[in-house]
C-alpha atoms as a printed R data frame, in Angstrom:
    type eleno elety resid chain resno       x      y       z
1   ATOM     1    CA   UNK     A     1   0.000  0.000   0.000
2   ATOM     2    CA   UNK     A     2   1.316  3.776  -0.689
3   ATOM     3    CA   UNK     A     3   0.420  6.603   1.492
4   ATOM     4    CA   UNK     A     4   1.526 10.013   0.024
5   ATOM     5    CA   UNK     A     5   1.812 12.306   2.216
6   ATOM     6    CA   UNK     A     6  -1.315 15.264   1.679
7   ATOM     7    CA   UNK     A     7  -0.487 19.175   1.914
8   ATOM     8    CA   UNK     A     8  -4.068 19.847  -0.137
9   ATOM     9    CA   UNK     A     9  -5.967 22.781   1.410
10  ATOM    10    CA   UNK     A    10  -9.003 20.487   1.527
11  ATOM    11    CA   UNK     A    11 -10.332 18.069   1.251
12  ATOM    12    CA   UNK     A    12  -7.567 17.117   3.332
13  ATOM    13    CA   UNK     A    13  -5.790 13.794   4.770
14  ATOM    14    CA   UNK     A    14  -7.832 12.665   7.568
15  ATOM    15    CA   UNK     A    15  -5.750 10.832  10.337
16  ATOM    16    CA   UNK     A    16  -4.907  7.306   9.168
17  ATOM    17    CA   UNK     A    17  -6.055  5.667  12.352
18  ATOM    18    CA   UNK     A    18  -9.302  6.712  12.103
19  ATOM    19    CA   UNK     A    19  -9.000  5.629   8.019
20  ATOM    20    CA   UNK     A    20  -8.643  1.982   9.361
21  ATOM    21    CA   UNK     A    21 -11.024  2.333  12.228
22  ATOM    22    CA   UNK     A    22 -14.024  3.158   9.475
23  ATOM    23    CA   UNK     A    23 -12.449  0.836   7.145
24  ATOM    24    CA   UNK     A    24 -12.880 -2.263   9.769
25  ATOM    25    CA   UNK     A    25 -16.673 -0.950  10.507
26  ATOM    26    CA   UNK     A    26 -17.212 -0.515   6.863
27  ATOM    27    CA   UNK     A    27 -20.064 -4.016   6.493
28  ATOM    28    CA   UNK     A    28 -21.117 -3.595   9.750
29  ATOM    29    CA   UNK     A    29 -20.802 -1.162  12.207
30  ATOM    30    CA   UNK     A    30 -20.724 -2.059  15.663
31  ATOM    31    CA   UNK     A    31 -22.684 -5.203  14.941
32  ATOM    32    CA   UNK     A    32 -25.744 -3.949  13.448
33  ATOM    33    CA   UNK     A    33 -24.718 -5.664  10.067
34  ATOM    34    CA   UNK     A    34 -24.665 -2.883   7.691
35  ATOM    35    CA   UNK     A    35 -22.758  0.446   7.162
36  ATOM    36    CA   UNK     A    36 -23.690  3.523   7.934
37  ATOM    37    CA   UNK     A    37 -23.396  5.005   4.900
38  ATOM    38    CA   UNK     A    38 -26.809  2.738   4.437
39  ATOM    39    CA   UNK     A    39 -28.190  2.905   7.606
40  ATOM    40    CA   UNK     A    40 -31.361  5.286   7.890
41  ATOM    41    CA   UNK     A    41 -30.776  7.887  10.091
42  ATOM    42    CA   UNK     A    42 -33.913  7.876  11.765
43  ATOM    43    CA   UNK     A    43 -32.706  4.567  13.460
44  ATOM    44    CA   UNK     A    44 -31.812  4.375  17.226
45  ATOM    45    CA   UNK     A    45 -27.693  3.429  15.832
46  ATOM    46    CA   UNK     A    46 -27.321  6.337  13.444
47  ATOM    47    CA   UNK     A    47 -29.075  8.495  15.975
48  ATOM    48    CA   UNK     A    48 -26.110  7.385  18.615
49  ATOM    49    CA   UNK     A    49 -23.815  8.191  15.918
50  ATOM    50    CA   UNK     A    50 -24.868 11.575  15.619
51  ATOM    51    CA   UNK     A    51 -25.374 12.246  19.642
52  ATOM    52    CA   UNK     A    52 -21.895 10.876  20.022
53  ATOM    53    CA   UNK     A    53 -20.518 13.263  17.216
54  ATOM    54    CA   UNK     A    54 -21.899 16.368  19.191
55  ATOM    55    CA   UNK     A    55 -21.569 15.515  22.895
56  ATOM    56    CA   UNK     A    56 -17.474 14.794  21.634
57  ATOM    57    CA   UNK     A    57 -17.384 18.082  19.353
58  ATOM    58    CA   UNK     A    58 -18.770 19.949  23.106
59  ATOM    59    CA   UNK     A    59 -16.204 18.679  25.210
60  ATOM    60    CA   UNK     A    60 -13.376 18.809  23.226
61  ATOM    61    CA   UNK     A    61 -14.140 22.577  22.443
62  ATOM    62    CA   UNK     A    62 -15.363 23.263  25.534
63  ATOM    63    CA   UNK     A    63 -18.538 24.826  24.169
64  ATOM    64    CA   UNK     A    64 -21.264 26.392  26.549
65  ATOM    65    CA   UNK     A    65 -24.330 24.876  27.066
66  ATOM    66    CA   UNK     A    66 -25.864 27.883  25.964
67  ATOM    67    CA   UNK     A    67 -25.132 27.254  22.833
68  ATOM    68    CA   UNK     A    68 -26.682 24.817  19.835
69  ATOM    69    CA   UNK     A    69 -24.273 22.274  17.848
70  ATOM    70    CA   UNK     A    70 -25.839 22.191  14.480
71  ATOM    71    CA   UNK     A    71 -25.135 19.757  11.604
72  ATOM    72    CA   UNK     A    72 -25.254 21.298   8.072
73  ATOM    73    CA   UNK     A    73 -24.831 20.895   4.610
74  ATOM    74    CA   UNK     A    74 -24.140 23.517   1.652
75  ATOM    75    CA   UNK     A    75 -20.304 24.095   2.620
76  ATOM    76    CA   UNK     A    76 -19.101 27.234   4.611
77  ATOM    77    CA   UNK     A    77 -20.217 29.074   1.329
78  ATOM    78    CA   UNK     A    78 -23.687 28.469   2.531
79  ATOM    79    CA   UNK     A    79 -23.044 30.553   5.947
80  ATOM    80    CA   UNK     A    80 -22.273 33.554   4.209
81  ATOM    81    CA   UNK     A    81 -26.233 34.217   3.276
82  ATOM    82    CA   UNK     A    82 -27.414 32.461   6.379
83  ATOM    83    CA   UNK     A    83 -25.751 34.460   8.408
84  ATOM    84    CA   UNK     A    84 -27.117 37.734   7.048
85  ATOM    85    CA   UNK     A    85 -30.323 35.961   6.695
86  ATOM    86    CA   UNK     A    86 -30.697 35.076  10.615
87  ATOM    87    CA   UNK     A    87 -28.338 38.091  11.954
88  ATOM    88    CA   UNK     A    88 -28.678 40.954  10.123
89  ATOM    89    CA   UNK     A    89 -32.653 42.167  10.878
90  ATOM    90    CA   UNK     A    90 -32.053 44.278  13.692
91  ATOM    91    CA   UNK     A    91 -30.490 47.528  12.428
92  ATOM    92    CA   UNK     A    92 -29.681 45.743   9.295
93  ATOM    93    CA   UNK     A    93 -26.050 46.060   9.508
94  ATOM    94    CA   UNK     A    94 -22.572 44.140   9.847
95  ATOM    95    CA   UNK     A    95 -19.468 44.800   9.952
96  ATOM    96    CA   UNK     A    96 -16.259 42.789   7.680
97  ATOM    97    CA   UNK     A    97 -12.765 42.653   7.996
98  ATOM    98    CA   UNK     A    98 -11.269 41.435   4.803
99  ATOM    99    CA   UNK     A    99  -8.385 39.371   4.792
100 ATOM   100    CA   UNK     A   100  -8.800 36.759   1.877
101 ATOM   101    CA   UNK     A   101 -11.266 35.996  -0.836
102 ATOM   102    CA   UNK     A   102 -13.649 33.633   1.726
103 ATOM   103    CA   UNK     A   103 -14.107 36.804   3.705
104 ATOM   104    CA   UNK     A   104 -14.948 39.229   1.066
105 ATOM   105    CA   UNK     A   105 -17.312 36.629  -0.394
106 ATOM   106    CA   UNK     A   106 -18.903 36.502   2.950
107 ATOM   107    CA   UNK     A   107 -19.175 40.552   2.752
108 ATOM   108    CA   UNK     A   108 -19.969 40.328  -1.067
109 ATOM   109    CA   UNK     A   109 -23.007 37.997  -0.168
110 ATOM   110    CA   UNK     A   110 -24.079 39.612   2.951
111 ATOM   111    CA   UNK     A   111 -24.657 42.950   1.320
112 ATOM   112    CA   UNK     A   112 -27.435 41.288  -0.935
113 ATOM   113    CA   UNK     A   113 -29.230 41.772   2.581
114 ATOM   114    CA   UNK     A   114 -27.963 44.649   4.039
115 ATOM   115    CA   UNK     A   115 -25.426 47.225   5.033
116 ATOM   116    CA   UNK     A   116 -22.016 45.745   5.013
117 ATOM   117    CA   UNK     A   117 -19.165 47.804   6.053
118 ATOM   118    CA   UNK     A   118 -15.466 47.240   5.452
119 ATOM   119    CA   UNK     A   119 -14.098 48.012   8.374
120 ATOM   120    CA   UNK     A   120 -10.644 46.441   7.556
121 ATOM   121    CA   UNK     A   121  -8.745 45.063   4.817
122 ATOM   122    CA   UNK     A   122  -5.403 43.757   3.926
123 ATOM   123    CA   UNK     A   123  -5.962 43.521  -0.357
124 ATOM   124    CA   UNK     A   124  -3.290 46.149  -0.799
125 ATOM   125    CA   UNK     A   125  -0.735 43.864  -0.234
126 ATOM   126    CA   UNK     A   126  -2.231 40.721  -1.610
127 ATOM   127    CA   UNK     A   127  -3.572 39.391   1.992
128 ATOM   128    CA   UNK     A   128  -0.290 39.038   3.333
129 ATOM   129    CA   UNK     A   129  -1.256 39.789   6.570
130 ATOM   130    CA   UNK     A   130  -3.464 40.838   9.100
131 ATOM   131    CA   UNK     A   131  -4.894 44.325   9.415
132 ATOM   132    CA   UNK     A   132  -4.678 46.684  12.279
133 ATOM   133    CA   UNK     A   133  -8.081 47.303  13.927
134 ATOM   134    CA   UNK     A   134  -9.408 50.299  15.168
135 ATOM   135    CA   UNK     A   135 -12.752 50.070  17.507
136 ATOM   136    CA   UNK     A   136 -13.290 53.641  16.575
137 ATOM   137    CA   UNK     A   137 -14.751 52.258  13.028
138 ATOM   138    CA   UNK     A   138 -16.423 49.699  14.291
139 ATOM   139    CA   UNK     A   139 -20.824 50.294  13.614
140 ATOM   140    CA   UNK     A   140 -22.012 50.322  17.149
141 ATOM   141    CA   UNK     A   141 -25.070 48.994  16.316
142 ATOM   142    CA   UNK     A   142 -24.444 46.505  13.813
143 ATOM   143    CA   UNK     A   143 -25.972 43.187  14.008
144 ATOM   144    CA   UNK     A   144 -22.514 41.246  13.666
145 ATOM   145    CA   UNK     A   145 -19.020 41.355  13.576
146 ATOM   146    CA   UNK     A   146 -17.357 38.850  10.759
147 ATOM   147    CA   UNK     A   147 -14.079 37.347  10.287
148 ATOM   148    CA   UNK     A   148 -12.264 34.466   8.695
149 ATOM   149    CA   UNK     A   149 -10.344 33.194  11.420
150 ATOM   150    CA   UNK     A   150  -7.565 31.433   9.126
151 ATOM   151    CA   UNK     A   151  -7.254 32.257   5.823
152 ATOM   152    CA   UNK     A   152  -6.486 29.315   3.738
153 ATOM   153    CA   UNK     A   153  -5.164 30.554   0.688
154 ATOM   154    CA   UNK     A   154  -3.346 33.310   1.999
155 ATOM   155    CA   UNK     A   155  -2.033 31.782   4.920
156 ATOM   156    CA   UNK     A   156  -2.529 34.083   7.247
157 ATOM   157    CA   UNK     A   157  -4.437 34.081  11.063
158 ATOM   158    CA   UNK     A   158  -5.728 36.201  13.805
159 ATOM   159    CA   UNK     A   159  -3.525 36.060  17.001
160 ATOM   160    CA   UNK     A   160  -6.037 38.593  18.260
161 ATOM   161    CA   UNK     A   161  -9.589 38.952  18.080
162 ATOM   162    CA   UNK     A   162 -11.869 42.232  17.725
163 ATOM   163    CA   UNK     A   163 -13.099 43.666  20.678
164 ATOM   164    CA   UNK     A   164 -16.626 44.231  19.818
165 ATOM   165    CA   UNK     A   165 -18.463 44.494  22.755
166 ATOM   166    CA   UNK     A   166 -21.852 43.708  22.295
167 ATOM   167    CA   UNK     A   167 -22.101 43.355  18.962
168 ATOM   168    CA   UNK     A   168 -21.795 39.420  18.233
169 ATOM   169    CA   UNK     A   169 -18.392 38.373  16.767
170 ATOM   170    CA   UNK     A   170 -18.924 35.761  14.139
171 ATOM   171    CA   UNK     A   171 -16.333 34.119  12.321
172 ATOM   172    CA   UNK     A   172 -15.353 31.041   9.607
173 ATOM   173    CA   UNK     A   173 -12.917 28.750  10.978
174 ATOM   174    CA   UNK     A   174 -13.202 26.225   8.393
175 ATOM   175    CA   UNK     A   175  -9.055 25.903   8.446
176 ATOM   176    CA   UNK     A   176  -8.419 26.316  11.346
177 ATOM   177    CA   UNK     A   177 -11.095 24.380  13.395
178 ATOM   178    CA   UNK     A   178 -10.006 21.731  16.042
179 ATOM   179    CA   UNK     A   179  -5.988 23.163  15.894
180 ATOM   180    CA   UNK     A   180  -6.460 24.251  19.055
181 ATOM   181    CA   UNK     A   181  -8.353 25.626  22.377
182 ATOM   182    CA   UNK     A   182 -10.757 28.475  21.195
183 ATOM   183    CA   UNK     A   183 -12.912 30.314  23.750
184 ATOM   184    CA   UNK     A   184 -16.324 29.655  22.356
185 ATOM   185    CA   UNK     A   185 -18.349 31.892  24.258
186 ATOM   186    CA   UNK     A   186 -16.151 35.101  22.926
187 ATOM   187    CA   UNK     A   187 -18.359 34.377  19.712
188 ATOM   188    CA   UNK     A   188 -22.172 34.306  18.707
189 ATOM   189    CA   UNK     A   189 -21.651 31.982  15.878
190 ATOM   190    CA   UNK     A   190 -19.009 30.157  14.109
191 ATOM   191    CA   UNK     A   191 -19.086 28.024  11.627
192 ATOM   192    CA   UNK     A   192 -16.726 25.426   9.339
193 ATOM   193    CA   UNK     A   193 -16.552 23.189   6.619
194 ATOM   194    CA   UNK     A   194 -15.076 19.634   7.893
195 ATOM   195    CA   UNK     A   195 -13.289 18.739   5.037
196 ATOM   196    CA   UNK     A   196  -9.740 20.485   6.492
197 ATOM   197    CA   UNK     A   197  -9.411 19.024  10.430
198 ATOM   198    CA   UNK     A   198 -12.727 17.703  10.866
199 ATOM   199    CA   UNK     A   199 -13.672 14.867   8.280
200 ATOM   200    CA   UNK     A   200 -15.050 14.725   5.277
201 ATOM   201    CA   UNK     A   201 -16.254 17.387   2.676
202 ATOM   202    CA   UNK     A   202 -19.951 17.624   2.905
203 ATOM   203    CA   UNK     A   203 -20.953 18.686   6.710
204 ATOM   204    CA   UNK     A   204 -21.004 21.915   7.711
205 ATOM   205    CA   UNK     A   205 -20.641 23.200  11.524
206 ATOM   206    CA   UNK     A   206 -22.453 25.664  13.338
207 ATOM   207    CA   UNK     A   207 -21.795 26.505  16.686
208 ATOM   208    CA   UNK     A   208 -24.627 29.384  17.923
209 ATOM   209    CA   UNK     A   209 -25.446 31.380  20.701
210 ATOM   210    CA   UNK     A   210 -29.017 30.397  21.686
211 ATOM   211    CA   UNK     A   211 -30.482 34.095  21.718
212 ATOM   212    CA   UNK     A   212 -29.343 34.648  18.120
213 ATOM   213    CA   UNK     A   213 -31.793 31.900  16.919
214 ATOM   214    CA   UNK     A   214 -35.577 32.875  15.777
215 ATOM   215    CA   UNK     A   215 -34.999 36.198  14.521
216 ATOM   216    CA   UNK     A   216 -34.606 35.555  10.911
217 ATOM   217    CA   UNK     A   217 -36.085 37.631   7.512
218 ATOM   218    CA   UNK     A   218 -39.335 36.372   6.043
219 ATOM   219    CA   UNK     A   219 -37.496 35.480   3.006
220 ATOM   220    CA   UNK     A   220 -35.343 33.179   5.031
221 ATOM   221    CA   UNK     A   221 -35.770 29.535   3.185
222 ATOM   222    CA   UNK     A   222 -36.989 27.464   5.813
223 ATOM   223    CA   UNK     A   223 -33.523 25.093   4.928
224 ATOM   224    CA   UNK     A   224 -31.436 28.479   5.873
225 ATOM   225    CA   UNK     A   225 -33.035 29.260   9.163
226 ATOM   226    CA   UNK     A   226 -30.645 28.506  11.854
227 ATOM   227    CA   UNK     A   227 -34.501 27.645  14.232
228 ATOM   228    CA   UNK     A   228 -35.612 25.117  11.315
229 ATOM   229    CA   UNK     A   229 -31.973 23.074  12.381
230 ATOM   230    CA   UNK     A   230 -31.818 23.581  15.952
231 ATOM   231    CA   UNK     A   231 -35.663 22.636  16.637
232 ATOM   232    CA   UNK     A   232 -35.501 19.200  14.721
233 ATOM   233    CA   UNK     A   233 -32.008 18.281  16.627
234 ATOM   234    CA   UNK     A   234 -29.743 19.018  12.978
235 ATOM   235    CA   UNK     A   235 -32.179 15.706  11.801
236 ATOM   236    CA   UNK     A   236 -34.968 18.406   9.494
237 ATOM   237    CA   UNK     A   237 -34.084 16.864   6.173
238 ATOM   238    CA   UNK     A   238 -31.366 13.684   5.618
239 ATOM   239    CA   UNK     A   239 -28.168 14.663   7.311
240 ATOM   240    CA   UNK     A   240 -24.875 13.965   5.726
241 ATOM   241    CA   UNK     A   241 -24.788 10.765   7.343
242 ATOM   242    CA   UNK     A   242 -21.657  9.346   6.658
243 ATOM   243    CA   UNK     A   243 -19.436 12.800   6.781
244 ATOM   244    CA   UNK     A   244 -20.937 12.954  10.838
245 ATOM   245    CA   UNK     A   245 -19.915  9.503  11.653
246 ATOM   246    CA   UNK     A   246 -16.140 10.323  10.431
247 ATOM   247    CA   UNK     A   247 -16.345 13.624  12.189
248 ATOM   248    CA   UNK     A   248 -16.881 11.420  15.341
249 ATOM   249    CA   UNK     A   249 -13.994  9.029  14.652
250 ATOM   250    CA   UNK     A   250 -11.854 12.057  14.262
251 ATOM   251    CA   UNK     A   251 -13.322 13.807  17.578
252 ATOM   252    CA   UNK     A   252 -12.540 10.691  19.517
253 ATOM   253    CA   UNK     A   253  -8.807 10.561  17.774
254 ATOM   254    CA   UNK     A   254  -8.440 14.487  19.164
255 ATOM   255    CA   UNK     A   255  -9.773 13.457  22.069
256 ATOM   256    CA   UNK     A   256  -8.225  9.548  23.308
257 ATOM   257    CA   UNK     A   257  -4.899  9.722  21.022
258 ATOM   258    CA   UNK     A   258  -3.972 13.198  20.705
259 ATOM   259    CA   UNK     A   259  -5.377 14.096  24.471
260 ATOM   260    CA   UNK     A   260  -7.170 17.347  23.568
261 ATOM   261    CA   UNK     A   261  -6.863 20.936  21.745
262 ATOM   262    CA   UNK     A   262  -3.970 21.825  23.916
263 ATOM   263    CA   UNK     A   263  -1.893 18.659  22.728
264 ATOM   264    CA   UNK     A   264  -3.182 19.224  18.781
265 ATOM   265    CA   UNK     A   265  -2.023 23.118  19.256
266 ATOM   266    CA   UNK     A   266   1.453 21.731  20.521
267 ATOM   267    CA   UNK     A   267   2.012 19.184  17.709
268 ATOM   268    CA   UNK     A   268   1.046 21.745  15.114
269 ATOM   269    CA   UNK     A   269   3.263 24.731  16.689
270 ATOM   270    CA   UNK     A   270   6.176 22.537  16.149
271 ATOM   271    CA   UNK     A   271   4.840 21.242  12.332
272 ATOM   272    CA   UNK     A   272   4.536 24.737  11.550
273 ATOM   273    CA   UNK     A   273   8.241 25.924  13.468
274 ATOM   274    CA   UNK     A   274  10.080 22.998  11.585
275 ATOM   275    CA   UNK     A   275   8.728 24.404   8.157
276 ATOM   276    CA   UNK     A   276   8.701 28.367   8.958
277 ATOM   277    CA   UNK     A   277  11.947 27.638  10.838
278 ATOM   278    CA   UNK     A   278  13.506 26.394   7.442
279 ATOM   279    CA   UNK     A   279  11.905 28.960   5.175
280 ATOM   280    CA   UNK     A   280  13.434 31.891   7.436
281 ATOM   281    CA   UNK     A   281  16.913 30.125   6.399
282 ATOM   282    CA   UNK     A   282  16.786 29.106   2.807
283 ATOM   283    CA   UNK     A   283  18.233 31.022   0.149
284 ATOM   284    CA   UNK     A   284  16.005 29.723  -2.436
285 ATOM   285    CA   UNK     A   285  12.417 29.601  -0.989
286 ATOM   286    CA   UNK     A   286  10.159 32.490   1.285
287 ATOM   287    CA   UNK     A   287   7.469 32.517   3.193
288 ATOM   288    CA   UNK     A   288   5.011 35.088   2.052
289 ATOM   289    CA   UNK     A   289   2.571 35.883   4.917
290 ATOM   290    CA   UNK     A   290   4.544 38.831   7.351
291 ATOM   291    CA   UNK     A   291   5.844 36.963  10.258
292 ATOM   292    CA   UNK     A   292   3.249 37.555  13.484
293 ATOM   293    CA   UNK     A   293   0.576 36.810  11.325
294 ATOM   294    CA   UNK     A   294   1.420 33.161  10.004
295 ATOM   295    CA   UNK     A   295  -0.904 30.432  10.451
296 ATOM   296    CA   UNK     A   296  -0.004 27.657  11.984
297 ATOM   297    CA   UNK     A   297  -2.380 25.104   9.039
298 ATOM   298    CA   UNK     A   298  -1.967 27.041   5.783
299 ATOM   299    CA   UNK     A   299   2.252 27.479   4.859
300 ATOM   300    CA   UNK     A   300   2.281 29.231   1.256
301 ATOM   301    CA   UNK     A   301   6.040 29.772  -0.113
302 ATOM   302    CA   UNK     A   302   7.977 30.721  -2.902
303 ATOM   303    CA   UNK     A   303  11.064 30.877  -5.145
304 ATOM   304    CA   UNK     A   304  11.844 34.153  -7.266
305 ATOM   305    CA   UNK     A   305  11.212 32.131 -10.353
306 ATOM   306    CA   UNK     A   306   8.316 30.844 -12.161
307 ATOM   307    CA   UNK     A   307   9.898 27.901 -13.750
308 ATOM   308    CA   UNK     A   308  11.998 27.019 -10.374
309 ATOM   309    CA   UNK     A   309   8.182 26.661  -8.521
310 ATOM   310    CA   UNK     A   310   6.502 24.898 -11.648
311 ATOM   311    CA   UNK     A   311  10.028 22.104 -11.629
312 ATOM   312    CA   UNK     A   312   9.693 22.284  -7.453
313 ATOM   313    CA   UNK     A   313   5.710 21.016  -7.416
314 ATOM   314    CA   UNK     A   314   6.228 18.693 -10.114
315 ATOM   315    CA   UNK     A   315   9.601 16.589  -8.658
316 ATOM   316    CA   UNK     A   316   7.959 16.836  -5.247
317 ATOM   317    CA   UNK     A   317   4.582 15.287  -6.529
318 ATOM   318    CA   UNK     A   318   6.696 12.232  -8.175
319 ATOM   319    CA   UNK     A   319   8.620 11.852  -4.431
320 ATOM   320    CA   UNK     A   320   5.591 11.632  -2.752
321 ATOM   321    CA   UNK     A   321   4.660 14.607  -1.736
322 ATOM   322    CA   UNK     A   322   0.834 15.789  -3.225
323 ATOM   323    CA   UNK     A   323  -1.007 18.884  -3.978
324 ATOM   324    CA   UNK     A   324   1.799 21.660  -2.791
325 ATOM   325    CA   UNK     A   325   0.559 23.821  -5.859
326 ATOM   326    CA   UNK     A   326  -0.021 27.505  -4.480
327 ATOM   327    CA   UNK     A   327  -3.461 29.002  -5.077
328 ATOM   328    CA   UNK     A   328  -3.548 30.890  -8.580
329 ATOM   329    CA   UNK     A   329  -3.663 34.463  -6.900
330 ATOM   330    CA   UNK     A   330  -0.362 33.762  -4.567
331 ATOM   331    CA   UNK     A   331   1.144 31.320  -6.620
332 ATOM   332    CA   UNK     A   332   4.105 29.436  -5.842
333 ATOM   333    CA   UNK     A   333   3.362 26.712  -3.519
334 ATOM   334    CA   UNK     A   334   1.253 26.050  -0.086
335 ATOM   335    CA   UNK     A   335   1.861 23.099   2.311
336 ATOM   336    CA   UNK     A   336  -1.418 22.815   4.477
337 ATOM   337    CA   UNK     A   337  -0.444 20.843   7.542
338 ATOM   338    CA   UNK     A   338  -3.719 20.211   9.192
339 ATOM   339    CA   UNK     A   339  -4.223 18.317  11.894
340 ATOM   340    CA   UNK     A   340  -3.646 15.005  10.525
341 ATOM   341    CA   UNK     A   341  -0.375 15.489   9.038
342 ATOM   342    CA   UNK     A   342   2.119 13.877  10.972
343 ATOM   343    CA   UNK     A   343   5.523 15.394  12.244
344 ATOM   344    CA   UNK     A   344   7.307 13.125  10.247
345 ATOM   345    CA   UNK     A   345   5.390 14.469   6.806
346 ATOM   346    CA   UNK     A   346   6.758 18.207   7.549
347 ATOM   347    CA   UNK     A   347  10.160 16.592   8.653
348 ATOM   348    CA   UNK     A   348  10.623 15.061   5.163
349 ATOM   349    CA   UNK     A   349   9.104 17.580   3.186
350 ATOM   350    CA   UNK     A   350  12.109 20.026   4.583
351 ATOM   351    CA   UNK     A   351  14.660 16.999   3.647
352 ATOM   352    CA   UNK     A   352  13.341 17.294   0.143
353 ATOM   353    CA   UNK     A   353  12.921 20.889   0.245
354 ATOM   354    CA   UNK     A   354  17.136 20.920   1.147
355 ATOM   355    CA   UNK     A   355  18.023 18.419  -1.491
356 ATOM   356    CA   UNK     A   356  16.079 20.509  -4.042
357 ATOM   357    CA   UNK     A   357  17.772 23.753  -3.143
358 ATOM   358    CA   UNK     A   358  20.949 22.173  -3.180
359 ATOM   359    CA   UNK     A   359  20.431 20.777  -6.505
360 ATOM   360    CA   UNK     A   360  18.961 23.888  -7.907
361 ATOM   361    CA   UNK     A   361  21.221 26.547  -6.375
């Protein structure tokens, strides 16, 4: 069997443990003689399935209980009208801080439904980093506060969050979800695709203050009101069955094997030193997010030459190493070391990197 090792920005390599876990309960899990991705999910199993997959995604993010768990579909594209659609109906206003392209779409769609304000944005310099904020811009009475926690292609991550006072802070943390502790009740809502750290593409995550449910626009699809989800238990329409019970094989890996968010943050702080560590050195290849911002999932890099990153991505692909093409507006290359990417994958990626430089110099 090969295993290459996976820097795709998503869907990503899930940990390989929890791989041969599903693969062993594929024909019949847990003795009910058929797999879940046939089970209906109505029955009592699938319905411990999904409990499991929530009362595990609570404790290991220590979320409040005054807040709902709710299992989505639609992608964190989806969020960025449902947001609007249950937030913004007070005063009809939110506020954006743009730092990639997933956060202006989220402001692009949001002003379809009302006032969006940029209160923020780091374009000017291709996203390279994250901009200063100044409460004095903030709208006082706007209905929400968004950011994109992480920002895949670019790279880059708040260290800091907005003070916002009472205006709820929502942000995407699709990349950046499960990579360690985050204070949950500093947010109204946030929300993530699973198919970076979590599982599978096809479930989405909300996590939501309780008092921000039941206040959404008449034009609100019922599928697209947050009440519709949290009143039928995430269970309204079919579920994406089979994306929740890999979710929960990956919670319980975070949770028994790993031994919580502090461990994951731990193991990815030194995953991300080894490979910043050797960028900061090399003579051939940069990092290209300004240093205080870096995240610790999304690396993206670069030589000063075109044909040198085209020859880099290509020999590295045949060595084993997948899907280190940069995104087409930063070029170059990006290594996303999520969660399930081992030490050892970063360790030999920087061996390779070496020999390349070495041989290219």
């Amino acid at each position: 069997m090969k295993r290459v090792y996976n820097f795709s920005a998503g869907p990503s390599m899930l940990p390989e443990a929890v791989l041969r876990r599903a693969a062993d309960e594929m024909l019949d899990y847990q003795g009910s003689g058929q797999s879940v991705m046939e089970m209906s999910h109505r029955s009592k199993v699938y319905e411990g399935i999904i409990g499991s997959a929530e009362s595990l995604l609570r404790e290991v993010m220590n979320i409040p209980d005054n807040y709902k768990v709710l299992f989505l579909q639609g992608g964190a594209s989806s969020q960025f009208a449902m947001v609007p659609m249950n937030l913004m109906t007070k005063s009809g206003k939110a506020d954006f801080v743009l730092t990639g392209q997933w956060a202006t779409k989220a402001y692009k769609e949001a002003a379809r439904y009302g006032e969006a304000n940029v209160v923020a944005s780091s374009k000017d310099q291709t996203f390279c980093y994250i901009p200063e904020l100044d409460p004095a811009t903030f709208t006082k009475d706007a209905d929400y506060f968004h950011i994109c926690m992480n920002n895949t292609i670019y790279g880059t991550r708040f260290t800091k969050l907005p003070e916002t006072g009472d205006v709820p802070l929502v942000a995407d943390i699709s990349s950046c979800i499960l990579s360690e502790p985050i204070d949950v009740s500093k947010f109204g809502v946030l929300y993530a695709g699973a198919q970076k750290n979590m599982g599978p593409a096809g479930l989405t995550v909300v996590i939501i203050r309780e008092d921000l449910i039941g206040h959404a626009m008449d034009i609100t699809p019922t599928m697209f009101n947050y009440q519709t989800h949290a009143d039928n238990g995430s269970m309204f329409n079919t579920p994406p069955c089979y994306s929740i019970y890999i979710s929960m094989l990956v919670l319980d890996w975070i949770k028994n094997t790993i031994g919580g968010l502090e461990e994951m943050k731990k193991l990815n702080e030194k995953k991300a030193g080894i490979l910043y560590g050797y960028l900061d050195n090399s003579k051939m290849f940069r990092g290209t997010v300004v240093p205080k911002d870096r995240s610790l999932m999304n690396v993206p890099f670069v030589t000063d030459s075109d044909e040198l990153n085209a020859k880099f991505v290509k020999e590295a692909e045949a060595a084993g190493f997948v899907n280190l093409k940069g995104h087409r507006s930063v070029g170059g290359m990006r290594a996303s070391i999520y969660n399930a990417m081992p030490i050892e994958g970063v360790e030999k990626l920087v061996e390779f990197m070496k020999k390349f430089e070495e041989e290219n110099a």
